[in-house]
N, C-alpha and C positions, 0 to 999 in steps of 0.2 A: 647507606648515607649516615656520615657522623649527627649525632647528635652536639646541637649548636647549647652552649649554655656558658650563662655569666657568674663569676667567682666573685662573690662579696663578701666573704672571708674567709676565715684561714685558721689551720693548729699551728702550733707553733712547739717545736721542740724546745729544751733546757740549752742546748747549743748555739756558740757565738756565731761560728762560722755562718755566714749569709748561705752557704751551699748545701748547707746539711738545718737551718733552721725550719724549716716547713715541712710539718708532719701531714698535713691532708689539707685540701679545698671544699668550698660551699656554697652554697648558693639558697634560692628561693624558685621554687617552678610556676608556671603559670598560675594554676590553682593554690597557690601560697604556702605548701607542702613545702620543707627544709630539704636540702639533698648533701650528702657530703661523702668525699670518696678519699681513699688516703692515698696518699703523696706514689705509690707503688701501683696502685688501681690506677691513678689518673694517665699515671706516663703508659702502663701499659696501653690504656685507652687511644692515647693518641697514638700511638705510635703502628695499634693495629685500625686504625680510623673510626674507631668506636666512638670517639669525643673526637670535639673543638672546645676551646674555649676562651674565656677574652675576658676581661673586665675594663670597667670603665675609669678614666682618670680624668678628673677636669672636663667633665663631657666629651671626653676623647676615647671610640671604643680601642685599646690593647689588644692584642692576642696572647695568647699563656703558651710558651714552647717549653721545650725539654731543651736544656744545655748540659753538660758533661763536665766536669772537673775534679782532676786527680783519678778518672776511669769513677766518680760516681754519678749518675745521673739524677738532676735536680730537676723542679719547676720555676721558671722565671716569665719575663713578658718580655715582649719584644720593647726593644729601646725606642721611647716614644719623647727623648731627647730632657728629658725631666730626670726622670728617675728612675737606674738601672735596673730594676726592679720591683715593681708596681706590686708585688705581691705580699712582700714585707711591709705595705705602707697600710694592708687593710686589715680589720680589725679581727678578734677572737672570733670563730662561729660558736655558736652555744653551747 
């Protein structure tokens, strides 16, 4: 069973591209311990169902998928009709 967890922020690379700017995700876990996995760790995560993940917009919970562009594979959210990209909208992790 994936582990379900919410991404409240983000690295950010020196890179303009939107596809190549997010170096790793984060979050807070139950007990208020910080968790951050990089951008490479996460997709493999999902992809072998080790994670889920989601974050929240506007008290609307997101999902975080893997898109692909030019053969590299990124992290994005699913289009929740705002903004194509929910994940560039949230702030540095520590």
């Amino acid at each position: 069973m994936a582990l379900d967890l919410q991404v409240t922020c983000i690295k950010k690379t020196d890179r303009i591209d939107p596809h190549e700017s997010i170096r790793g995700i984060g979050g807070t876990n139950a007990d208020s311990t910080r968790w951050y996995l990089s951008e490479a760790i996460a997709i493999t995560g999902i992809e072998n169902g080790s994670y889920r993940f989601w974050t929240s917009v506007n008290g609307k919970s997101v999902r975080v998928i893997i898109a692909t562009h030019n053969g590299h594979k990124y992290l994005k959210t699913e289009s929740d009709e705002i903004h194509p990209n929910n994940l560039l909208a949230l702030p540095e992790c520590p």
